[in-house]
C-alpha positions in Angstrom: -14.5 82.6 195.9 -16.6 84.7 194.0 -14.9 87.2 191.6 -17.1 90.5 190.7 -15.0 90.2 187.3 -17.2 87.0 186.7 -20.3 88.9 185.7 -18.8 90.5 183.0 -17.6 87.3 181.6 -21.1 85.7 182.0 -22.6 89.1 180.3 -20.0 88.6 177.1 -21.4 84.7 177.3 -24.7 85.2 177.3 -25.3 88.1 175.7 -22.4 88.2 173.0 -21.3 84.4 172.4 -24.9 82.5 172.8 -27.1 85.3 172.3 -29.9 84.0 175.0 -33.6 84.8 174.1 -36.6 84.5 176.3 -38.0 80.9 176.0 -35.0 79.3 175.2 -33.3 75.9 176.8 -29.6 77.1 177.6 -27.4 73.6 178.3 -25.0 74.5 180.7 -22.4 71.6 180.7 -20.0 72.0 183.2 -16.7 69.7 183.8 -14.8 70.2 187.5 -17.2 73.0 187.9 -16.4 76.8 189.7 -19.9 76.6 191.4 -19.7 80.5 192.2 -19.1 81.1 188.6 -21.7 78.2 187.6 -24.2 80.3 189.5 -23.4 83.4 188.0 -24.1 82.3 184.3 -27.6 80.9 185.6 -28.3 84.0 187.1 -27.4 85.8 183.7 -29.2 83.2 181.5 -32.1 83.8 183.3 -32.2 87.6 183.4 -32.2 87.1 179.8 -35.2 85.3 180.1 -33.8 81.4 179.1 -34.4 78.4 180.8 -30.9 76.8 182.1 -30.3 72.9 182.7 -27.2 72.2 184.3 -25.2 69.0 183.6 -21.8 68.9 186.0 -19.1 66.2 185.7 -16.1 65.1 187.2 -13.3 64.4 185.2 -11.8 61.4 187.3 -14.8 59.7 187.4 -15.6 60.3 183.5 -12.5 58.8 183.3 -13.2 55.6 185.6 -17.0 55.2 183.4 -14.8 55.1 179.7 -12.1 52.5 181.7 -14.9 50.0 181.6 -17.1 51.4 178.7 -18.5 49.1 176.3 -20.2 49.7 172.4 -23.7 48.9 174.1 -23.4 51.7 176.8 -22.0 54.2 174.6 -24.4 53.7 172.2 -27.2 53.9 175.0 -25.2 57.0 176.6 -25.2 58.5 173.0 -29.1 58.1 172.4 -29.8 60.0 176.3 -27.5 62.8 175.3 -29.1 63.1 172.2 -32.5 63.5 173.0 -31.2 66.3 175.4 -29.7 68.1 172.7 -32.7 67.8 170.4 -34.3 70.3 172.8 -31.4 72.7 173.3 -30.8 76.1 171.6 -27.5 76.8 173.1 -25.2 76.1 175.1 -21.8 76.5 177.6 -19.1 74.0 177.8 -17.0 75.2 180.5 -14.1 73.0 181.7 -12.6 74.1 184.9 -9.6 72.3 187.1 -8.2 68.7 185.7 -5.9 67.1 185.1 -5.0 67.2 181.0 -3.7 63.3 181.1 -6.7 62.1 183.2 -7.6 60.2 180.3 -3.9 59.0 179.3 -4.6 55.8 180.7 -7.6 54.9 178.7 -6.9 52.6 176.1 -6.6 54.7 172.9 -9.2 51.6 171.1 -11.5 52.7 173.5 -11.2 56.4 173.2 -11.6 55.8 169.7 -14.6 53.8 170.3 -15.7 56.6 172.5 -15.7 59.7 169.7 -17.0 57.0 167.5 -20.4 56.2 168.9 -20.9 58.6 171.0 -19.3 62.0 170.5 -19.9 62.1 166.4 -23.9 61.1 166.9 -24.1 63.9 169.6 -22.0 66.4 167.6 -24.5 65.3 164.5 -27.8 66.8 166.4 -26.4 69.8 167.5 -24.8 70.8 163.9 -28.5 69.9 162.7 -30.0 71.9 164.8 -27.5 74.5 164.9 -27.3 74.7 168.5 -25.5 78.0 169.3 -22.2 76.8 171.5 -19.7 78.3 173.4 -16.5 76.8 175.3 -14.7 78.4 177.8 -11.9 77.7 180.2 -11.7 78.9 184.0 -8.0 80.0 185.1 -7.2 77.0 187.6 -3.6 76.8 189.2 -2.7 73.8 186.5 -3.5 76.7 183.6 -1.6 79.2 185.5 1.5 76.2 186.0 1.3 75.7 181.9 1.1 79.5 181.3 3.8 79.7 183.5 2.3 82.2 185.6 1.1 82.6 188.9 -2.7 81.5 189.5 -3.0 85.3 190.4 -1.1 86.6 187.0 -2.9 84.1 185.2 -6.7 85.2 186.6 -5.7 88.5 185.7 -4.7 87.6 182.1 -7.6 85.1 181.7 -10.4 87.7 182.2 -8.2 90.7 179.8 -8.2 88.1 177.3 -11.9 86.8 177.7 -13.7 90.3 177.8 -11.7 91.9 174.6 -13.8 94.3 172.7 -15.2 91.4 170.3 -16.8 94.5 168.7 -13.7 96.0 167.6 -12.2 92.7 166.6 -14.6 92.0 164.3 -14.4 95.0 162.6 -10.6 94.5 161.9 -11.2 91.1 160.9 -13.5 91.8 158.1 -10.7 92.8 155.3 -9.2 89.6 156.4 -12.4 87.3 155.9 -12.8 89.5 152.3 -8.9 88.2 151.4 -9.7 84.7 152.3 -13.0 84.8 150.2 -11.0 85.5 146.8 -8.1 83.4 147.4 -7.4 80.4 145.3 -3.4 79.2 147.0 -2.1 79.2 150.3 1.5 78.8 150.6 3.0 78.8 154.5 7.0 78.8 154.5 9.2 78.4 157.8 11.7 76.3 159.7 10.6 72.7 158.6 7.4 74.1 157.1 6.8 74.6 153.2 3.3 73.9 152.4 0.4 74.8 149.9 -3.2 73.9 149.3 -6.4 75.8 147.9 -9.1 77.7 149.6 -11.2 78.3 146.8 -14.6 78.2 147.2 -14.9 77.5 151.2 -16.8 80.2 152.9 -14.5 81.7 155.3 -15.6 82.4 159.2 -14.9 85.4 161.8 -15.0 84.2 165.1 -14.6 87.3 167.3 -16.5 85.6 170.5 -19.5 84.3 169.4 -18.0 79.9 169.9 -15.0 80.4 171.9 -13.8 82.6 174.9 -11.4 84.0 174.5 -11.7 84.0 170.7 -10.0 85.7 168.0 -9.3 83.8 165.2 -10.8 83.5 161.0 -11.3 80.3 159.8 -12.0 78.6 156.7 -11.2 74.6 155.5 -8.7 73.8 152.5 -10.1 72.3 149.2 -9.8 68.7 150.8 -7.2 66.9 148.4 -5.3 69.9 147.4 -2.9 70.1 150.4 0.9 69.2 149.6 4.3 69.5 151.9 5.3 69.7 155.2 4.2 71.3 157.8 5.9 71.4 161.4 4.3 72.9 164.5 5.9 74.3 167.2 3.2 74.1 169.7 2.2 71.0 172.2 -0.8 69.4 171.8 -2.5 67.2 174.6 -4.8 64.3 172.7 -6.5 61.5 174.1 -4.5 62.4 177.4 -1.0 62.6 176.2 0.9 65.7 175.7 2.4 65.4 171.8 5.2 67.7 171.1 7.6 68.2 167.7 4.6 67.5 165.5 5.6 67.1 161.4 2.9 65.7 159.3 3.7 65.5 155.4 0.9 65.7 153.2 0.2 64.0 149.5 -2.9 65.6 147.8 -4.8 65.9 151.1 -3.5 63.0 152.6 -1.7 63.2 155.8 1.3 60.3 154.7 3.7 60.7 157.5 3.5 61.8 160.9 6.3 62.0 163.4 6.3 63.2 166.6 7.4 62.8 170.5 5.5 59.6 170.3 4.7 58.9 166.9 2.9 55.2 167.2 0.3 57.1 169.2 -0.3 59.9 166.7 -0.6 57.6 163.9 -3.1 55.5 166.0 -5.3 58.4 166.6 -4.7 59.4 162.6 -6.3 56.0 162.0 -9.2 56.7 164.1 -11.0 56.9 160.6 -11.1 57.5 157.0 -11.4 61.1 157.5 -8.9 61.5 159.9 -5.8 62.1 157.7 -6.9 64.7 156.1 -7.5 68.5 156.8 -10.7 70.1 158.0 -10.2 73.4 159.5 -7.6 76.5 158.4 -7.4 79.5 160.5 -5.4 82.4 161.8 -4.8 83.4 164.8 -5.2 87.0 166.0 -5.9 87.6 169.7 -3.3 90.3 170.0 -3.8 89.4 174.4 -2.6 85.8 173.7 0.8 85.7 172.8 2.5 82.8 174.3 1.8 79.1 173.7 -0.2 77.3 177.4 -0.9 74.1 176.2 -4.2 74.6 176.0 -5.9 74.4 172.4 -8.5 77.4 173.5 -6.0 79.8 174.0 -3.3 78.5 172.2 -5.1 78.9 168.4 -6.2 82.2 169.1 -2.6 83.5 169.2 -1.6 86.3 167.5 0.7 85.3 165.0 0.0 81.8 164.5 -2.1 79.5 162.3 -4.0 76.5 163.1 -5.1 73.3 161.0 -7.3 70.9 162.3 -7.2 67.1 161.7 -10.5 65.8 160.7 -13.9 67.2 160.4 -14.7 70.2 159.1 -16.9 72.5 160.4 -20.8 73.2 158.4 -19.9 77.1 158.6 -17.1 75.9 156.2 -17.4 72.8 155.0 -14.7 70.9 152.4 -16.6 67.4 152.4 -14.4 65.9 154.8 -15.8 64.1 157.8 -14.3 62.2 160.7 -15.2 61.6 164.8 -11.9 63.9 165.3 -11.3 67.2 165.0 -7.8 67.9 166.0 -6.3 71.5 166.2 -2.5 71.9 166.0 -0.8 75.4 165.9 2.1 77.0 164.4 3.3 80.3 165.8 5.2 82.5 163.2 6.6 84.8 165.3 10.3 85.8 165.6 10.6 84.5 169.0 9.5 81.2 167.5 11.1 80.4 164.3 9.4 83.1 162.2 7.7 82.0 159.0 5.7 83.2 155.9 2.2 83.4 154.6 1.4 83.9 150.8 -2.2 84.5 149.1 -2.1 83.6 145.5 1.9 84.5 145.8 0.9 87.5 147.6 3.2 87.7 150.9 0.0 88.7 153.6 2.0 87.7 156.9 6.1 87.6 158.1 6.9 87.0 161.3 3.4 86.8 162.3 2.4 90.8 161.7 0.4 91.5 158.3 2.1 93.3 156.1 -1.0 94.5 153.8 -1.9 97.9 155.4 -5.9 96.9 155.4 -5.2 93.7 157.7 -2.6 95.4 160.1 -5.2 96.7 162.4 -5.1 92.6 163.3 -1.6 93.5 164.6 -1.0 93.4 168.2 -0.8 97.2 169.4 1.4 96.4 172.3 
């Protein structure tokens, strides 16, 4: 059913996120697609003047293809994909109703196998190129069942969140990204959590929706060997299919040396996807003051006001540490009161408690509400 709130959604995609000029090849990559929403963003992207190509997919039958996927064909499926990308400019990665464990059944070698060969090549070109990307996910009742909501609640929610003032947002973050830039040590404290690494020298990113919808987040990578301690997050986490929860990962100069959680032969298995794997690529905080409640569902859930994420594995070129992997695994902490509470220093500065600022130039990031 067609949604008149979807075409302000598609304007804030293509005008805001990927930034469509006339000429360009938009990739449109659609998973479980919402064809009335589909057509909406190719209307838009061609208003703008861009060329769309559409790719849709089904997640049961990608899952049936990497059941009986070998090295040849993902090699072969690789080189397709990435002469596609060599001609894109941008792009939307919109994932729509599935089922978050479709793939739990996959043999975790041959997931491995999978990001190996063919998602690190592909991910390769489009850093090269610098293909503008943006990933969104469309309110389905299985959201709505993780949020807790009602698929009506939730639609309502979904589009508050999506169509922020990004204007606004990145305006407030900018004291924030100006913090990050001349800070040397991070120390996080909270239940089960005492950890500290370096951000010197790592550029330091706002994203206030120009990758992700809904966005709302500043991001930056740790100085790759210089994280020590414990950290342990309080939010699930579905990888490779499975649903990981009580997370605790102990660090040794960069190292992820122990990991523990719900199932904990499967996390080490995906933490020896690779050399890179074990250690840290990505360091961001959270602050979407609309998203306040963990969904299980990493888009949401790292934009939450209040929380920090790290990622496992690769870091991004915007803010690179040298550290390079075929994952790139985003766990988040919330920090506040309702969920353990917890501390953030900056060069033994105290910036965040409880998940509000406390330095009067970064508390327009508060929530308002």
């Amino acid at each position: 059913m067609f949604d008149s709130r979807m075409h302000a959604l598609a304007d804030v995609l293509v005008k805001h996120a990927m930034k469509v000029k006339p000429g360009e090849n938009v990739a449109l990559i659609f998973r479980d697609a919402n064809i009335p929403f589909l057509k909406t963003v190719v209307q838009h992207v061609q208003q703008a003047g861009g060329r769309p190509f559409v790719e849709i997919s089904d997640s049961e039958v990608a899952r049936a293809v990497q059941l009986g996927m070998t090295e040849e064909q993902a090699r072969l499926q690789a080189e397709f994909a990435c002469a596609k990308w060599e001609k894109m400019d941008c792009s939307v990665h919109f994932v729509g109703e599935h089922n978050d464990c479709e793939h739990a059944d996959v043999p975790a070698a041959t997931q491995a196998m999978y990001r190996r060969l063919y998602s690190k090549p592909v991910d390769e070109v489009m850093r090269r190129k610098k293909t503008r990307w943006v990933v969104v996910q469309w309110p389905t009742p299985e959201a709505a069942q993780k949020a807790q909501m009602s698929t009506e609640a939730f639609e309502d929610f979904f589009f508050d969140v999506c169509c922020v003032d990004y204007d606004a947002m990145g305006e407030a973050m900018k004291p924030l990204v100006a913090l990050m830039e001349r800070t040397d040590k991070v120390h996080i404290k909270g239940p089960g959590t005492d950890l500290t690494f370096s951000i010197k020298g790592i550029p330091v990113v706002p994203c206030d929706g120009e990758f992700n919808i809904p966005d709302g987040e500043v991001f930056t990578a740790p100085v790759r060997d210089s994280i020590n301690g414990t950290v342990a997050f309080n939010t699930p986490s579905v990888e490779n299919g499975f649903r990981f929860e009580n997370i605790t990962l102990t660090f040794a100069n960069g190292q992820c040396v122990r990991a523990t959680a719900n199932n904990t032969e499967r996390i080490n298995a995906i933490l020896d996807t690779d050399a890179g794997a074990r250690f840290v690529g990505e360091f961001a905080l959270g602050v979407n003051p609309k998203v306040k409640n963990p969904m299980c569902d990493t888009l949401f859930d790292e934009k939450i006001a209040g929380s920090f994420h790290m990622a496992l594995g690769a870091s991004y070129d915007e803010a690179p540490n040298g550290n390079d992997s075929a994952i790139h695994w985003d766990l988040v902490l919330i920090q506040t009161p309702e969920y353990g509470g917890g501390e953030i220093y900056f060069d033994d500065v105290l910036i965040r408690k409880d998940g509000l600022f406390v330095l009067p130039e970064l508390q327009a990031l508060n929530p308002r509400d």
